[in-house]
BAFI-3210 file (N, C-alpha, C; in Angstrom, 3 decimals, decimal comma, padded with zeros to 6 digits):
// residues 169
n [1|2|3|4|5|6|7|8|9|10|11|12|13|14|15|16|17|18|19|20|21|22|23|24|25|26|27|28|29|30|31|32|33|34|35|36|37|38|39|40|41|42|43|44|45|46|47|48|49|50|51|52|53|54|55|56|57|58|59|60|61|62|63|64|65|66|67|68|69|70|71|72|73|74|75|76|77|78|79|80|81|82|83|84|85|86|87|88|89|90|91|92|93|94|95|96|97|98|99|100|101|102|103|104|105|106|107|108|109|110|111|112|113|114|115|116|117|118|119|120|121|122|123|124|125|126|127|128|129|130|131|132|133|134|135|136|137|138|139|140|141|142|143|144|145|146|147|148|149|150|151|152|153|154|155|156|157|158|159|160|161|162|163|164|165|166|167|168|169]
n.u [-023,665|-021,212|-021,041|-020,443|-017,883|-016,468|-016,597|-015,027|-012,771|-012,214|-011,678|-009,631|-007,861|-007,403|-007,392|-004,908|-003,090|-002,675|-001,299|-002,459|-005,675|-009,000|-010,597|-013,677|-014,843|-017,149|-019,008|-016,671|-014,688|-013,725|-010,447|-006,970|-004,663|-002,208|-001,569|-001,550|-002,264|-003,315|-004,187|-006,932|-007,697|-007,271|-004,651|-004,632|-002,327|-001,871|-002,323|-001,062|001,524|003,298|002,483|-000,295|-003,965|-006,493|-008,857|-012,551|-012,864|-013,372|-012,984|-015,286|-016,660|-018,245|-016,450|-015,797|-014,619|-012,425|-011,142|-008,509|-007,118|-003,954|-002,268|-004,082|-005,891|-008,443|-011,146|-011,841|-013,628|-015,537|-015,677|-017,683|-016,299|-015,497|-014,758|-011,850|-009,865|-006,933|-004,789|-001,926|001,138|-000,238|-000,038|-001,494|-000,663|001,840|002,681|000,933|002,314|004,924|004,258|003,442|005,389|007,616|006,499|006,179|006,933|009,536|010,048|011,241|012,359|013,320|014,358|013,267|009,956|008,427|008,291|007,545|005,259|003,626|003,363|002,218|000,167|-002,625|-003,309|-005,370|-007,847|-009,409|-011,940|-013,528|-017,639|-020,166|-021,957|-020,329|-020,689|-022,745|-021,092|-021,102|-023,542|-022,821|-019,934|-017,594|-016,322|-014,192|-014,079|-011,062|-009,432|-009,112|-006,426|-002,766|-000,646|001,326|002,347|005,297|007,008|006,907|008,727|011,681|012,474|014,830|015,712|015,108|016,655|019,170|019,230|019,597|022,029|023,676|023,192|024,054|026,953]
n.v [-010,344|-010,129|-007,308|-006,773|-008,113|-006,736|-004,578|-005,449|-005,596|-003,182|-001,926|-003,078|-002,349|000,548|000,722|-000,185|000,998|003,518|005,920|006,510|006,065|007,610|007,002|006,976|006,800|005,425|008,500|009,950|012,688|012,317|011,218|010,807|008,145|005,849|002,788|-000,684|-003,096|-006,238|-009,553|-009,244|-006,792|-003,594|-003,050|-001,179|000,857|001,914|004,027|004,121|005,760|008,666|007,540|007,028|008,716|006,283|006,684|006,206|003,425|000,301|-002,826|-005,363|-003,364|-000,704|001,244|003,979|004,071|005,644|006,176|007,764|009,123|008,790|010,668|012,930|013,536|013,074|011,576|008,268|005,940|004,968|003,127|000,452|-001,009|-003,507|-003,440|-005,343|-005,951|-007,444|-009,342|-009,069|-010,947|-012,891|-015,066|-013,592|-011,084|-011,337|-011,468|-009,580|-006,600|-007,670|-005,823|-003,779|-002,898|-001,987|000,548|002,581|005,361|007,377|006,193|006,348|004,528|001,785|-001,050|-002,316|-001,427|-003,515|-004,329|-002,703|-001,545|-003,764|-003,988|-001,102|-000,048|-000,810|-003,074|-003,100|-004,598|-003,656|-004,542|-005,182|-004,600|-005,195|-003,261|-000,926|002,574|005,058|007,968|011,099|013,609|016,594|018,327|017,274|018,838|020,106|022,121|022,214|019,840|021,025|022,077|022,383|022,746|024,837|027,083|028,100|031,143|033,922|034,241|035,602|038,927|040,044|037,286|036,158|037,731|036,895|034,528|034,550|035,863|033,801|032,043|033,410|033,420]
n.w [-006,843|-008,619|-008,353|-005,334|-005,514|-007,057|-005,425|-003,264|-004,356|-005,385|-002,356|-001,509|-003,145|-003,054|-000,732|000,094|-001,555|-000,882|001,895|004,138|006,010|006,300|009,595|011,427|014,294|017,016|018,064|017,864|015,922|012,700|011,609|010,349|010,353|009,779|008,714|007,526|005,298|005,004|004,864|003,835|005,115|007,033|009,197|011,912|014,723|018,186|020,399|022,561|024,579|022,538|020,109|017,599|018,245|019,146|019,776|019,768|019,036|019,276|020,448|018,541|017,835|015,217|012,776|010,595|007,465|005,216|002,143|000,506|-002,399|-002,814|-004,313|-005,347|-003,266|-003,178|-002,801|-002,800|-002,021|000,747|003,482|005,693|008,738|010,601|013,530|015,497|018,162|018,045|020,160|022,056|021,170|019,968|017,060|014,932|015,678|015,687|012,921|011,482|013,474|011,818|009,532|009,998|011,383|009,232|008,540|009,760|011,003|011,808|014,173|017,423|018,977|017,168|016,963|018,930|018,957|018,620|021,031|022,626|021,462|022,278|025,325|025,567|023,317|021,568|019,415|016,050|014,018|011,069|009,513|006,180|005,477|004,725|001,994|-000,013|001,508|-000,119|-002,464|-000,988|-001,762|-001,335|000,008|002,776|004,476|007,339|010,142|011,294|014,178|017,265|018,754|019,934|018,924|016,759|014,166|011,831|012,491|010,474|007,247|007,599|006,475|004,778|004,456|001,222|-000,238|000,843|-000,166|-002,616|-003,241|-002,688|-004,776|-007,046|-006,892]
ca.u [-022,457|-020,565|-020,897|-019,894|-016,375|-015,863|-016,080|-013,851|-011,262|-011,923|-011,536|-008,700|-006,785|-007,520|-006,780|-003,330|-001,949|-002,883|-000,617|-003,182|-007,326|-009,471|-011,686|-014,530|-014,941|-018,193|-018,838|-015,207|-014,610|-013,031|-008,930|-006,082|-004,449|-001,168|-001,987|-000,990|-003,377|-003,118|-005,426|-008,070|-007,774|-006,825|-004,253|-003,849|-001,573|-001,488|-003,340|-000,068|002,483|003,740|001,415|-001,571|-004,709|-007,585|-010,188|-013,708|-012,203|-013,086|-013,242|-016,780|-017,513|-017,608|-015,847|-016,375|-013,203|-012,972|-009,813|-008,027|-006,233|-002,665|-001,789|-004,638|-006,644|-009,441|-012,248|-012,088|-014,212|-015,783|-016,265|-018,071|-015,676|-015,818|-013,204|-011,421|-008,493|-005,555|-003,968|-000,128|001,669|-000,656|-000,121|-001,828|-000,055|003,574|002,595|000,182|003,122|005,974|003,734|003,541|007,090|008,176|005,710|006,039|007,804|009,838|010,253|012,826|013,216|013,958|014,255|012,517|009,149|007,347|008,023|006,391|003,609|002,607|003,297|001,575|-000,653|-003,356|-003,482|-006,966|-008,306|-010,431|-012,180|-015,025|-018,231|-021,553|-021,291|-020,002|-021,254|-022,504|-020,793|-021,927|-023,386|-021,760|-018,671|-017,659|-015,381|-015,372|-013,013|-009,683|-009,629|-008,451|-004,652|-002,102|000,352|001,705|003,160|005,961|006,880|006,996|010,128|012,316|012,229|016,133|016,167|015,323|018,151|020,284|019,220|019,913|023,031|024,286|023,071|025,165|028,196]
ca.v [-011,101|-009,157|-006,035|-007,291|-008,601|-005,344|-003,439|-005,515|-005,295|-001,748|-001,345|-003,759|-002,375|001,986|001,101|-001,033|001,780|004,934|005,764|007,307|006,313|008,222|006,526|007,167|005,793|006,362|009,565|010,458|012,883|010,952|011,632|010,070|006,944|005,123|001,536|-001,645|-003,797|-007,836|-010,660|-008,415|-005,710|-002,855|-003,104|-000,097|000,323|003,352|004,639|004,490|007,439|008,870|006,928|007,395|008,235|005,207|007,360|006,007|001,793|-000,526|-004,549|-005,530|-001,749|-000,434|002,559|004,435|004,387|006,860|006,019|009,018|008,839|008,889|011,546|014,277|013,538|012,938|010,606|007,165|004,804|005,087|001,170|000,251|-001,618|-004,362|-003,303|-006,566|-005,970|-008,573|-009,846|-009,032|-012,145|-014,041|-015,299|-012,355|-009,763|-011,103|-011,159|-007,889|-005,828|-006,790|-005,565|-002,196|-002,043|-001,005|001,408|003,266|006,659|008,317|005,812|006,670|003,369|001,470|-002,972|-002,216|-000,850|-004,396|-004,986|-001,040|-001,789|-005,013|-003,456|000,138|000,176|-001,621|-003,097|-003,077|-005,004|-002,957|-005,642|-004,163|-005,579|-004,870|-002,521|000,680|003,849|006,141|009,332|012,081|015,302|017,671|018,303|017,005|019,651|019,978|022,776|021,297|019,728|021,435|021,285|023,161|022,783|026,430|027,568|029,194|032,587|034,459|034,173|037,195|039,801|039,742|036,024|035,945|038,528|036,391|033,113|034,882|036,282|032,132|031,500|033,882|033,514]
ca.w [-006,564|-009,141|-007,772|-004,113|-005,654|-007,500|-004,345|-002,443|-004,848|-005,235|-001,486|-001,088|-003,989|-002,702|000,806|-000,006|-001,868|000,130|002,859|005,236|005,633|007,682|010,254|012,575|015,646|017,982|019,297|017,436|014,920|011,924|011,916|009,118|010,216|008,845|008,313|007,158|004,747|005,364|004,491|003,898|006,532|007,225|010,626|013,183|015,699|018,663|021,539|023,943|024,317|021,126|019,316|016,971|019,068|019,051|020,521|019,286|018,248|020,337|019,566|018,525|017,263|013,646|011,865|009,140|006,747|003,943|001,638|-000,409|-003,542|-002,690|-005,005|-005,268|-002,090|-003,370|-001,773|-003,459|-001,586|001,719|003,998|006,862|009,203|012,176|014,863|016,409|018,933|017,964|021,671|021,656|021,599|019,197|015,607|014,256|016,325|015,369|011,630|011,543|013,334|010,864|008,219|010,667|011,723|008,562|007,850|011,174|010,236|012,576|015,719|018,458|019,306|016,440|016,937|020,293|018,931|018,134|022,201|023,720|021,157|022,749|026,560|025,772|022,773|021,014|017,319|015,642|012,862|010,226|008,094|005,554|005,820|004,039|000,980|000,093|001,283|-001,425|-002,147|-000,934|-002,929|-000,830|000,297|003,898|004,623|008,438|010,615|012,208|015,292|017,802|018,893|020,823|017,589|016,298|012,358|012,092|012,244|008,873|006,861|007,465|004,962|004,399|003,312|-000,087|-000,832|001,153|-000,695|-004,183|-003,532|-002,665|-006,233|-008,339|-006,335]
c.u [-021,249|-019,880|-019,902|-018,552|-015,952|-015,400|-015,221|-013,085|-011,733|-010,965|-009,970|-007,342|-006,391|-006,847|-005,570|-002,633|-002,421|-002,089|-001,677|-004,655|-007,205|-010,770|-012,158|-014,917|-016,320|-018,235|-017,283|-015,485|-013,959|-011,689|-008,289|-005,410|-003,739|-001,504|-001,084|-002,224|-002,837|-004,158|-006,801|-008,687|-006,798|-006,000|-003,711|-003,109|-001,502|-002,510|-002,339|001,172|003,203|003,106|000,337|-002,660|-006,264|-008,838|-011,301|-013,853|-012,227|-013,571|-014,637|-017,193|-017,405|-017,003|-016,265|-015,046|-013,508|-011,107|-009,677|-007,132|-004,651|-002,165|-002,645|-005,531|-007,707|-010,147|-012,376|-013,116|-014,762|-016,289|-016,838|-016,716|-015,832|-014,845|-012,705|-010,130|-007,774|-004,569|-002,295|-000,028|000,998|000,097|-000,025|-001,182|001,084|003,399|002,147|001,396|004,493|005,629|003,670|005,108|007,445|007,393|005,475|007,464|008,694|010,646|011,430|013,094|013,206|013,394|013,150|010,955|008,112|006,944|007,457|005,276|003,084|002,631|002,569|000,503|-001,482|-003,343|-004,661|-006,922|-009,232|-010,930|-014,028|-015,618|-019,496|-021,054|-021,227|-020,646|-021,531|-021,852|-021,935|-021,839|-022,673|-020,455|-018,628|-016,646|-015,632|-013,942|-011,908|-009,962|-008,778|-007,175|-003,638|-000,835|-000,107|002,154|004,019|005,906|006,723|008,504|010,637|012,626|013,278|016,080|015,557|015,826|018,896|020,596|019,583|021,033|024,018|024,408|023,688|025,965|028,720]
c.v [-010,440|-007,909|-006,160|-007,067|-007,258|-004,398|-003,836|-005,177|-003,654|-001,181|-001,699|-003,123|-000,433|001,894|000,612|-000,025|003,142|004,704|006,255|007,009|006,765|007,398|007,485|006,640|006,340|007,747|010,467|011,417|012,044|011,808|010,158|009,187|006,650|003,885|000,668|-002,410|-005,127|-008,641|-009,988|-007,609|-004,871|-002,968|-001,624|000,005|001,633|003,205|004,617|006,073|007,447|007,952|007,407|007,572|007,114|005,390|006,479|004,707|001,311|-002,060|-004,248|-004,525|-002,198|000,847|002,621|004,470|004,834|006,400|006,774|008,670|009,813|010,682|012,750|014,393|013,549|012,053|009,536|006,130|004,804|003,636|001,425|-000,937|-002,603|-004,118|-004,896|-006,001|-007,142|-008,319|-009,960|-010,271|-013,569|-014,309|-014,024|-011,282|-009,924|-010,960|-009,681|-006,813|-006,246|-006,310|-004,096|-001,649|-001,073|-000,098|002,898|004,128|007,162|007,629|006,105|005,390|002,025|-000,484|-002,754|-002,035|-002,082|-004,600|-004,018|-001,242|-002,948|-004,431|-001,968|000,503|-001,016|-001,773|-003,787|-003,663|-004,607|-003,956|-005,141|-005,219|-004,500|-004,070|-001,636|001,334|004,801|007,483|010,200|013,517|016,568|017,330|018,165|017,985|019,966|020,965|021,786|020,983|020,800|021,408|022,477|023,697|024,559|026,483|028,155|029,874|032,905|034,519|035,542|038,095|039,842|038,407|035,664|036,507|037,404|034,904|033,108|034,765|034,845|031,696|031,940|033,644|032,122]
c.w [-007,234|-008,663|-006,559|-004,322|-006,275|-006,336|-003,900|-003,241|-005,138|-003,378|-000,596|-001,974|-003,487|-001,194|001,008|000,081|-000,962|001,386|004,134|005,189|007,127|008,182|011,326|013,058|016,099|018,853|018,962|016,593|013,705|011,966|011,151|010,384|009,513|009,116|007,875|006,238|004,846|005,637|004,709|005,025|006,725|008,620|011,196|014,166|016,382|020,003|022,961|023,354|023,036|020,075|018,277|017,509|018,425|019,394|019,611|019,149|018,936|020,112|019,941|017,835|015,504|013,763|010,534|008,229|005,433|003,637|000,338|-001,225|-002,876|-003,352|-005,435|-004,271|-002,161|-002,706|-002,825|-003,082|000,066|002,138|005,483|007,310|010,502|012,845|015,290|016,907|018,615|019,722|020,771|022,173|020,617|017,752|014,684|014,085|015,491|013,543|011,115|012,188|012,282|010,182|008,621|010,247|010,397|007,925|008,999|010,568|011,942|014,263|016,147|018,902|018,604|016,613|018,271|019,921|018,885|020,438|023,042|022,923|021,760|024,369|026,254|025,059|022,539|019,117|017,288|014,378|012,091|009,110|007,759|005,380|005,189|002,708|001,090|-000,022|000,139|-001,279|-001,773|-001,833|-002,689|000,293|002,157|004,556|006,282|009,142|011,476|013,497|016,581|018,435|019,445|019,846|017,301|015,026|013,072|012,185|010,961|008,487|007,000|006,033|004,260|003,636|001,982|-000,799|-000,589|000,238|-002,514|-004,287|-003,240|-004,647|-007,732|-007,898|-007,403]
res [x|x|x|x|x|x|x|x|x|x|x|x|x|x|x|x|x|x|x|x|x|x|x|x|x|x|x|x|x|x|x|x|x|x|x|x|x|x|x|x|x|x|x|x|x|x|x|x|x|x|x|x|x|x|x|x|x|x|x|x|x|x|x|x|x|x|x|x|x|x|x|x|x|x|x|x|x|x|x|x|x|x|x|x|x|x|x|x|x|x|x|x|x|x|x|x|x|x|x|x|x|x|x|x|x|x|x|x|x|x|x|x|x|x|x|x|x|x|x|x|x|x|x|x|x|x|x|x|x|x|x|x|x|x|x|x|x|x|x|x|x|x|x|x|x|x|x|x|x|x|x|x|x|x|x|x|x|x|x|x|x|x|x|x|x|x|x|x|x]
***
């Protein structure tokens, strides 16, 4: 009984503050995730255009959620999860997205975004359930997914003259 309550609050207190857990869906690879935490759950939000993708999450399922220390990325806590879809328009939804909205980086459309997430995406409920996975002995290290994304070029050989000669002037 002890134990139990330790984990949740371990898992409640690692997955609050972390800006990013990674889940796995069925048949998914696992992939980071911005979140929301609320009455004991993790809330997702994505799977329409410009979105987060949802591949693997589907109400009724589980996931695997692995939650990283904020600040050296380390592996803090790994949960089993119950998927539930939240219906836009309920209770849940209008509470569970303000707790998004402002955590949503970047949007192009601004007051508008609570009303294209209920017309284009889905929001998911991650609530942990049984106990925590043990670490594992070796390292999960796994190659990148694949992606059409490019690096830059290489910095030109000139600019770090050019960025000196700013600094004595």
């Amino acid at each position: 009984m002890t134990q139990t309550l330790l984990d949740q609050a371990l898992v409640e207190e690692a997955t609050k503050k972390s800006g990013l857990i990674w889940v796995r869906g069925a048949g998914v690879a696992e992939r980071a995730l911005w979140h929301g935490w609320l009455d004991g759950a993790a809330y997702v939000v994505g799977g329409g255009p410009g979105e987060q993708p949802l591949e693997g999450l589907s109400d009724g399922g589980t996931a695997t959620v692995t939650v990283r220390s904020k600040d050296k990325g380390g592996r803090l806590v790994t949960w089993t999860a119950s998927v539930s879809e939240v219906p836009a328009g309920s209770e849940a939804w209008d509470t569970a997205v303000a707790e998004l909205k402002g955590k949503r980086l970047n949007a192009h459309d601004g007051e508008a975004m609570p009303a294209r997430w209920a017309a284009e995406c889905r929001l998911l409920r991650l609530t942990p359930r049984g106990p925590l996975e043990p670490s594992p002995e070796t390292s999960l290290a796994a190659a990148p997914l694949p992606t059409t994304a490019t690096t830059r070029q290489p910095v030109p050989a000139a600019l770090p003259r050019l960025l000196l000669k700013r600094k004595r002037r």
